[in-house]
N, C-alpha and C positions, 0 to 999 in steps of 0.2 A: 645192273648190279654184277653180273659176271663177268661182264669186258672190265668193273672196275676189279675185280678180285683177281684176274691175270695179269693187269696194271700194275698190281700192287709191288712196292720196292723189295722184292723176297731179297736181298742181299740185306740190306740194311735189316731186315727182321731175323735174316740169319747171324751177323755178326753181334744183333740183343741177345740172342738166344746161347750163341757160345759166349760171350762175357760173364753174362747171368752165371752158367754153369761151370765157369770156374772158379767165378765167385762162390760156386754153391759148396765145390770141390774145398776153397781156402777155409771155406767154414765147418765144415766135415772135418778137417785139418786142425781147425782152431778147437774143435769140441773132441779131441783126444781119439777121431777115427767114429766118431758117432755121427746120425744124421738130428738128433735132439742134440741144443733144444734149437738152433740157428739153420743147420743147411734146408732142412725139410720146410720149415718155415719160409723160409727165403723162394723157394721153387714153390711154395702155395700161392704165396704172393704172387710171384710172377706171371703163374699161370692166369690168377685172373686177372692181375692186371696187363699183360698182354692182348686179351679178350677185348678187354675197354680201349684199349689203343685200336686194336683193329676198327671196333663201332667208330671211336672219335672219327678216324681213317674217313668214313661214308658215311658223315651226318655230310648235309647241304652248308658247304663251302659261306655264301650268301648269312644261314646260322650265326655262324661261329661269327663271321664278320660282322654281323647283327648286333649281336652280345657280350663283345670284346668287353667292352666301358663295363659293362655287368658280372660279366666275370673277374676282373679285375677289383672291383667293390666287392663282390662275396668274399676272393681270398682277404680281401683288406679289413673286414670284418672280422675274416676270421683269426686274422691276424692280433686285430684289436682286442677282441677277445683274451687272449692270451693276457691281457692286463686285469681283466675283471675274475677270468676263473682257471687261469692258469695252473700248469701242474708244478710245481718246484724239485729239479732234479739236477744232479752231476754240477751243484756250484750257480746254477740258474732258472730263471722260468720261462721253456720255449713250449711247452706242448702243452694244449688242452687233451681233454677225454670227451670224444662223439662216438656217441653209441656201444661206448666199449673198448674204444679204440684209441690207443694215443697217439697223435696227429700233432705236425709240427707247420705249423701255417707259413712258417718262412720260408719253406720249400716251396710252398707252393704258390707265394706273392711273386715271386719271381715267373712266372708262368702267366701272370697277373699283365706283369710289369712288360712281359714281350709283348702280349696282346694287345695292352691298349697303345701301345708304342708303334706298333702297326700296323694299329687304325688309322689312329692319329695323322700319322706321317702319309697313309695311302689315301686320306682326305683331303691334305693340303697341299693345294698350289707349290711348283717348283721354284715358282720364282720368289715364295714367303718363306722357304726353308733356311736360309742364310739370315732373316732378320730375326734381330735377337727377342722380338717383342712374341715372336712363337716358340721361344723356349722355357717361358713359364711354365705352360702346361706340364711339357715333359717334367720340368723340374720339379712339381708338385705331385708327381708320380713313382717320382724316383727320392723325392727328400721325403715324404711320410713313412712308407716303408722302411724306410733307413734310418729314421729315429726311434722308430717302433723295435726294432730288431735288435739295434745298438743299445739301449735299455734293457732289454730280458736279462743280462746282457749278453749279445751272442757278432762279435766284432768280425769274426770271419764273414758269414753270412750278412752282415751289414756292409762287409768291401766289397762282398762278390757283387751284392747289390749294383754298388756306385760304379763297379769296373765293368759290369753287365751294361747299364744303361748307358755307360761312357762309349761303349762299342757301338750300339745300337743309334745311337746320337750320330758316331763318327759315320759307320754304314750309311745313314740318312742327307748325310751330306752337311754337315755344319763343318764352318771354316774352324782351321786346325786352331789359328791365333786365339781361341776361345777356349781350346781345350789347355794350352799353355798356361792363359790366362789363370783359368781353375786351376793349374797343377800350381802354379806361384804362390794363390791362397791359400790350399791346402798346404802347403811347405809351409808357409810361414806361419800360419794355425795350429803346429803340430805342438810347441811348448803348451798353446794354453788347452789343445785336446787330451794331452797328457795328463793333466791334474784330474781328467773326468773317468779314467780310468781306476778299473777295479782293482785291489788288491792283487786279485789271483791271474789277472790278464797282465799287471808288470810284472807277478812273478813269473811269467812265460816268455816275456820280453829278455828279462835275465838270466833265466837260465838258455834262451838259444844264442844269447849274445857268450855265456861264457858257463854251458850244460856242468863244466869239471867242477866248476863249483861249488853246488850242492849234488855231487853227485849220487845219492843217495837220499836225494829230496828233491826240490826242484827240477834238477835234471837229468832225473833216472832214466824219464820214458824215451827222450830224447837217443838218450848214449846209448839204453838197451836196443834203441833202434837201429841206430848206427852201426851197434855189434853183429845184429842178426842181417843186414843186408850186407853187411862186409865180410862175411862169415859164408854165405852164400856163395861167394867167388864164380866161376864162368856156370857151371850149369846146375850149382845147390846140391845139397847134402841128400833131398832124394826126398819123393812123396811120403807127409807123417812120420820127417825124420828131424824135423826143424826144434835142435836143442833149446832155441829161445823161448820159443814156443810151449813146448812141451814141459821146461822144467818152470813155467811161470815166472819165465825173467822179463814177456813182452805183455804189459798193460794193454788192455781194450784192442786186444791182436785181432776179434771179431766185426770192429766196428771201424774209425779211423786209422786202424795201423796195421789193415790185414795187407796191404801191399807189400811190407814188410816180412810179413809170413811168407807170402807167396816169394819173394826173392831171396828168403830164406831158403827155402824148399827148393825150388828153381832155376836161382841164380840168375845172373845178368842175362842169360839167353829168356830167361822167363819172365822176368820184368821187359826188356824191350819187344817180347813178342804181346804182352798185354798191350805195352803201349801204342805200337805199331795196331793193334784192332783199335783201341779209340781215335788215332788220327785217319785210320780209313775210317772209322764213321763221323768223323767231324770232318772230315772232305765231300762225303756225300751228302751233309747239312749244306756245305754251301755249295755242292753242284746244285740242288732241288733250288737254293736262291736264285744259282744261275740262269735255270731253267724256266722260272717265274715270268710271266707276264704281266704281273701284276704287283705294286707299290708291298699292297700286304703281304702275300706270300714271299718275296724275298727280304725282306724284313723281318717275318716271320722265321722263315728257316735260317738268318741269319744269327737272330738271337737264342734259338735252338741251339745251333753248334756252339754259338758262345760260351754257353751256360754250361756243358758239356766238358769245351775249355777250359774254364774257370775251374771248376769242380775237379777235373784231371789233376793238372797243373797247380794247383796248391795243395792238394794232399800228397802227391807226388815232393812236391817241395819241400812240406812239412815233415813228413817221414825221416826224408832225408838230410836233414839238417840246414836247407836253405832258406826256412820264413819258418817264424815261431809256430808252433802249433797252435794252433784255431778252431779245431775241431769241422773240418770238413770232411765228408764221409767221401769214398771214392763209388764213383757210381756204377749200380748195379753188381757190384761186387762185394760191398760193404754192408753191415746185418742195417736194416733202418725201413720202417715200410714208408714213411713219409719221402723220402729222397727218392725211393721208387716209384712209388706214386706220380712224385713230380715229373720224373726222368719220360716213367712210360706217357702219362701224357703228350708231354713233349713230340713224343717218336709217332704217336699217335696223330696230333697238328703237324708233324713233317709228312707223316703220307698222305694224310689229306692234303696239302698243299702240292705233291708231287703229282696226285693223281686229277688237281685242276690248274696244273700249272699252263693251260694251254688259255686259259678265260684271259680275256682285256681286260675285263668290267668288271668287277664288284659290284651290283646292284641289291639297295634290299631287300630281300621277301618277304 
């Protein structure tokens, strides 16, 4: 236990640790200079679940590999759930209530969906990964999820889904011509996917195709976004100086649109130096891949970084006016204990996998 605890990846739990806290900072920021009711919350959270990442860290490797398929079934349950006793909030219904707690299972199917994807994949034969008669599985792993999610309705979280396990597929070795194949169906699906669409998910289509619009309805949150990181210019206006911000010009500045805050306050030096921490820690997702001995564990920490990716990279986008808003939280930065939850898990399956990346075998116990 103490050789694993000097093992441990302290860089990567250093670079959770300063994200979290300028997240914790943005929120301070967002609450007028207070730590109620978001930053303190946010750092309670993290502490314990920080704790839990470390435990995930040194349970037996063998475990986790054990009970992929099972964990993968609870989040999917609990996913399920959300149809039978779901909460209805902000336009939809993603969260149940356990124990007190509102919990958003889509965060956490995806953590689901990397596990049993590399199981799966660390089971089978290299020479059955190219035929297409072993892509059912995945497919029935990654299309339930994604109908379940797509329904609440929550369309972000349903792409990140398909774009997650699209990586994860690609990682594993499926021939490209396949993945072409699916981009020419989805293209040509897209009129009749259209009609399935919600009201208030075209109104977000139209306002980022043309915000000036309704600018004062549809495409407020958008423009007001635009304003506050163009406003911001080389290094921001200055910590709890951000006009957007503060005069309540920037909608839900706590949750999906706090990067915005921050490059308000910061500027362009201060958005590319957040960015710049998340791609050093989504380079060290896939060094721990690199490092892997083993089918699971780089599979595992491939889909980690991924997911990380994903999450970055479309809130970042969305903010900024290059893909409609979707509601994806930025991680570990953004008010949300479900995302966190997700996230630290995650980081929690990446040290453990760094710290057996030297195993051949996967056997089970």
């Amino acid at each position: 236990m103490l050789q694993k605890i000097q093992n441990l990846n302290y860089l990567l739990i250093f670079l959770v640790v300063l994200i979290t806290f300028i997240g914790a900072a943005g929120l301070y920021s967002a609450a007028d200079g207070f730590f109620n009711p978001w930053a303190s919350r946010h750092l309670i959270r993290f502490a314990v679940l920080l704790l839990l990442s470390i435990i995930i860290a040194f349970i037996d490797i063998r475990l986790i590999y054990k009970f992929s398929y099972f964990i993968f079934l609870l989040f999917f349950l609990l996913l399920l759930s959300v149809e039978l006793f779901g909460v209805f909030g902000k336009g939809a219904t993603r969260w149940i209530s356990l124990f007190g707690f509102s919990l958003q299972p889509s965060e956490l199917v995806k953590i689901g969906i990397i596990l049993a994807l590399a199981k799966f994949y660390h089971d089978l034969k290299f020479d059955n990964v190219k035929k297409i008669s072993y892509l059912f599985f995945p497919f029935l792993i990654l299309f339930f999820p994604f109908i379940l999610v797509a329904t609440q309705p929550d369309l972000g979280t349903a792409l990140s889904i398909i774009i997650l396990g699209t990586f994860i597929l690609f990682a594993s070795g499926i021939r490209i011509w396949k993945f072409v194949f699916g981009i020419l169906i989805f293209i040509i699906s897209i009129p009749i996917l259209l009609n399935f669409l919600k009201p208030y998910q075209k109104d977000r289509i139209i306002s980022f195709l043309n915000p000036e619009g309704d600018a004062l309805g549809r495409g407020y949150q958008l423009i007001q976004s635009k304003i506050a990181l163009g406003s911001g210019g080389l290094s921001g206006k200055g910590f709890l100086e951000g006009t957007q911000s503060y005069l309540q010009y920037l909608p839900e500045k706590q949750t999906d649109f706090i990067f915005t805050l921050i490059g308000e306050e910061f500027g362009f030096i201060g958005t590319i130096f957040i960015i710049f921490l998340f791609l050093l820690l989504i380079t060290i997702c896939f060094y721990v891949s690199i490092k892997c001995s083993h089918v699971f564990g780089r599979i595992l920490s491939i889909g980690v970084g991924t997911n990380l990716f994903i999450y970055v990279i479309m809130n970042i986008s969305m903010v900024s006016g290059l893909v409609p808003v979707v509601g994806i939280p930025l991680p570990l930065i953004s008010y949300g204990g479900s995302a966190m939850l997700s996230i630290m898990i995650s980081i929690g399956l990446l040290l453990n996998m760094e710290l057996n990346a030297n195993i051949k075998k996967i056997n089970y116990a």
